[in-house]
N, C-alpha and C positions, 0 to 999 in steps of 0.2 A: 849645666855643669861643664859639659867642653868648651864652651865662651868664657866662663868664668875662670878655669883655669889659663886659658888662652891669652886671658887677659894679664893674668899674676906674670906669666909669662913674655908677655910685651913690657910690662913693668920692670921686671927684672932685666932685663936688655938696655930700655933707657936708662937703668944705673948702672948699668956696663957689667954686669953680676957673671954675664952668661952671654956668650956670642952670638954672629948672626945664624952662624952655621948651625950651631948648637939652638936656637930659638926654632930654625926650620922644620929642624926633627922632631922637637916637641909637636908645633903645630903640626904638621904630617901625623904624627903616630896618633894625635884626638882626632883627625879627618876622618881616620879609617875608622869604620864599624866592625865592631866587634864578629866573630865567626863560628857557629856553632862546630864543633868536634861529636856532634851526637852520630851522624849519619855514620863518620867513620870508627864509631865505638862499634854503633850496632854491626855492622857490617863486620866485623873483629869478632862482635857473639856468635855470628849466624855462622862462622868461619869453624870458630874453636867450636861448635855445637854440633856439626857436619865431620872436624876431623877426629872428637870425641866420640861418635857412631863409628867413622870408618875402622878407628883403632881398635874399636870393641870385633869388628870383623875380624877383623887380622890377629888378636889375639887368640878368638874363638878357633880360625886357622891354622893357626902356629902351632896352639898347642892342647888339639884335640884330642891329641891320644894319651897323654900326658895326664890331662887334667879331668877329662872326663865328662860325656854330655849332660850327665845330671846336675854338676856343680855350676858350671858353663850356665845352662839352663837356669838355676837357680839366681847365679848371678847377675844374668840380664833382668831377670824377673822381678827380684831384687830394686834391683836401679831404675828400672820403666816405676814399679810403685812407689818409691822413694818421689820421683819429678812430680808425679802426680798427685800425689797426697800434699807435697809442700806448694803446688800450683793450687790446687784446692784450698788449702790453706788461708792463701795470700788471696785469692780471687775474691770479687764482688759475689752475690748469688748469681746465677743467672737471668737475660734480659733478650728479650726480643729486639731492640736497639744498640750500638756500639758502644761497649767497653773496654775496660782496660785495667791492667795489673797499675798500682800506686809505681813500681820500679818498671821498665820495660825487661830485666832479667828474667822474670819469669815465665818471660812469651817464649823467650828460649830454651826455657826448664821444658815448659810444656812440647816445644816441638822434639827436645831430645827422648820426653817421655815419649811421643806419637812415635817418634823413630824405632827405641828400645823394644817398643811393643811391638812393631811389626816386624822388628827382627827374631822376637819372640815367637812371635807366628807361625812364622816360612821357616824357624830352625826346628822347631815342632812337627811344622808337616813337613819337612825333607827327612830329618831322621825317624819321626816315628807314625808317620801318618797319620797323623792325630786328627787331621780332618778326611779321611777317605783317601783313596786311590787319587780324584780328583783336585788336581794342585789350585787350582781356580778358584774353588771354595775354600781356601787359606787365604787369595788372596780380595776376595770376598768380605772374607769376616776382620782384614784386616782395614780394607774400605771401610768399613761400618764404623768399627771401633774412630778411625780416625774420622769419620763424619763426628760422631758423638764429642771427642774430644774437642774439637774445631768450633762445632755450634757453643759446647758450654761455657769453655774459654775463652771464646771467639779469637780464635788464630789462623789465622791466614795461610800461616804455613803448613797447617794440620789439613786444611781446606784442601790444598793442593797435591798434599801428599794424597788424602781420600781419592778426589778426582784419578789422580795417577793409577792409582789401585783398583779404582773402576775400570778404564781401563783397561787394565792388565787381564780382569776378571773377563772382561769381551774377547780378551785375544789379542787387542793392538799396545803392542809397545813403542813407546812416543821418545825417544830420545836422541839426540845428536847423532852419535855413532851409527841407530838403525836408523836415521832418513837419510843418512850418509850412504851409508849401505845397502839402502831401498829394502832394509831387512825388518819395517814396518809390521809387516803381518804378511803371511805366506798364501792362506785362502783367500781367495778373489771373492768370497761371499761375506768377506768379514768389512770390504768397503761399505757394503749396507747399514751393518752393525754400528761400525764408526760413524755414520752419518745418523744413525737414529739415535744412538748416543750423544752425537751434539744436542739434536731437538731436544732430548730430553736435558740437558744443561741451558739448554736458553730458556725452559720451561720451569727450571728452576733459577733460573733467574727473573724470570715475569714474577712467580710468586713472593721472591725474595722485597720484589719492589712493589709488588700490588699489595699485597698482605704486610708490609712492614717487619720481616720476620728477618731479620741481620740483611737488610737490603744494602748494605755495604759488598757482602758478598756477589752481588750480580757482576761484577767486576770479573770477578774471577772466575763463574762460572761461563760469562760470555768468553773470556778470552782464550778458554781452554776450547769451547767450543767451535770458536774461528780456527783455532789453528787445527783441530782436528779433524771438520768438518775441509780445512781446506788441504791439510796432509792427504785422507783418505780419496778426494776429489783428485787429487793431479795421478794417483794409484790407479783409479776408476780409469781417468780416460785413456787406458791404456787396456781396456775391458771391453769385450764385446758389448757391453751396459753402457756405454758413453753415455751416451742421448741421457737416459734418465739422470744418471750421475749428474750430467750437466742441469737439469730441469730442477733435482734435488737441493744442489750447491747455492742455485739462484736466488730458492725460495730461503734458503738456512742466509745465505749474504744479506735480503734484502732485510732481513730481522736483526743483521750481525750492525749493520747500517745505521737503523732507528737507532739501535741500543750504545750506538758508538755518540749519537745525538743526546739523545738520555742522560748519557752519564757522564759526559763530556772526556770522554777520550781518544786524542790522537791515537793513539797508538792501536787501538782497536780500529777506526777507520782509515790508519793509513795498511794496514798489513790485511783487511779487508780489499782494498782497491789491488794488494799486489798478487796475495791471491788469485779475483777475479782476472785479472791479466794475464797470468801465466796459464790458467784452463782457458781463457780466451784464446791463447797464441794457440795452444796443444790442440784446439776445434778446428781451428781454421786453417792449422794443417794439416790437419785429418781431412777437411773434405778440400783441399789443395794436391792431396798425395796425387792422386792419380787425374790431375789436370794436366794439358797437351805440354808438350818439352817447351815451346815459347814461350807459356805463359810462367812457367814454373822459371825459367830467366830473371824474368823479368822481375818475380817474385822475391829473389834471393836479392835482388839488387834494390826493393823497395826494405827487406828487410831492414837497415840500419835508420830508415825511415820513419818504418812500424814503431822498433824500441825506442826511437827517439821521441815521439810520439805519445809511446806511454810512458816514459818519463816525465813531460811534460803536463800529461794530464794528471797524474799524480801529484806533483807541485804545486799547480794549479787550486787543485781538489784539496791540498792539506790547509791553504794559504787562507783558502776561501770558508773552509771547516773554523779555521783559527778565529777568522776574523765573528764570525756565528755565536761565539763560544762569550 
């Protein structure tokens, strides 16, 4: 089809119809291949689907006394079964294997529904303790519910929120602002928790891939598991528990490793290798601290050495990863 036209094109020039200039642009504009606008629709969904939750807060906020927890209540309640029912709807039946909504909109319905619901939840247990004293089992049941929705729908983003709400439910809250503020988790015994939580996510991810049961999601269950497994780890060494921390982290990387092999992704084996690197530096100047004033000299001035070093072997290790793949 673009030779053909290309060609009418040439024709129309040899009878002087249309310039050379004007011939160029034709030719250039059939060169180019055409560009999908999908990625930046959905990224528009996931956008308006995020600021649609956050304005239901801030309404809820604004105008609470106003309006009243029961209507509030009712309201969100409302909208979460409104997403889900018309998700339901639209969806295939359920499948041990990856599916998918006929439109991608309704992956969005479905995470605003996960969202609504678990805003539902924690507004229930903060004003009326609907789940006990204990805030943890709210957000428990709100993990569950989003597992549930996540497997049925199979949504990725409900997946995550789950995990997130697991989580939360152990004690470690995982987000920018707390590893910024090292305001991760406050008990030194919940670094064990985070780390047996990871096993338990790479363990659900063997089964996800062994048993065929949406082995799509190993993905995600490994990646949350690296980053947790390696959050909780740089915590640790900072714990009279190093040693084991460090023994622990080894065994959970050298699984994080395979499964970066597996499933062929960089990005799990390169944030794997930086991990490891950073509990490497934080060991070996631990048993550095208290070596003689020369050697600790000499130390500081090999340092730019060290990081260069691992820099390089990271490069190295991605390039060689790539080429495997």
């Amino acid at each position: 089809m673009k030779k053909h036209k290309i060609a009418l094109a040439q024709s129309l020039l040899r009878q002087n119809f249309i310039t050379e200039r004007q011939f160029s642009a034709i030719e250039d504009f059939h060169h180019k291949d055409f560009f999908s606008v999908r990625t930046e629709l959905l990224s528009l969904m996931y956008i308006a689907v995020l600021m649609i939750a956050s304005a239901s807060g801030v309404l809820i906020y604004q105008n609470i006394d106003s309006v009243g927890h029961m209507v509030l209540i009712a309201l969100i309640g409302v909208a979460a079964v409104i997403c889900i029912y018309i998700s339901f709807k639209r969806s295939r039946s359920f499948s041990y294997v990856q599916t998918s909504f006929e439109n991608p909109i309704y992956d969005y319905l479905v995470l605003l529904g996960t969202l609504l619901t678990c805003s539902l939840i924690g507004y229930l247990q903060f004003q009326y303790n609907a789940f006990g004293q204990n805030l943890s089992l709210a957000t428990l049941i709100a993990s569950i519910v989003s597992f549930g929705l996540a497997y049925y729908f199979d949504n990725r983003a409900s997946l995550s929120i789950a995990v997130t709400s697991l989580a939360a439910f152990v004690g470690i809250t995982i987000t920018p602002k707390a590893v910024i503020e090292n305001n991760v988790y406050l008990d030194e015994s919940l670094t064990f928790y985070g780390l047996a939580l990871s096993v338990i996510l790479l363990l659900a991810a063997y089964f996800s891939v062994e048993k065929s049961i949406k082995s799509h999601f190993a993905i995600i269950y490994v990646s949350f598991a690296m980053h947790l497994a390696g959050i909780c780890a740089i915590i640790g060494m900072f714990e009279p528990t190093w040693i084991i921390v460090i023994l622990i982290f080894a065994a959970i990387s050298w699984v994080n490793n395979k499964f970066s092999y597996q499933l062929k992704s960089v990005t799990i084996f390169a944030f794997n290798i930086i991990y490891s690197g950073i509990i490497l530096t934080i060991a070996l100047t631990k048993l550095f601290e208290h070596a003689p004033e020369i050697l600790m000299f000499l130390l500081i001035y090999a340092t730019p050495v060290y990081f260069a070093g691992l820099i390089y072997v990271l490069t190295i290790s991605i390039l060689k990863f790539k080429k495997q793949l």
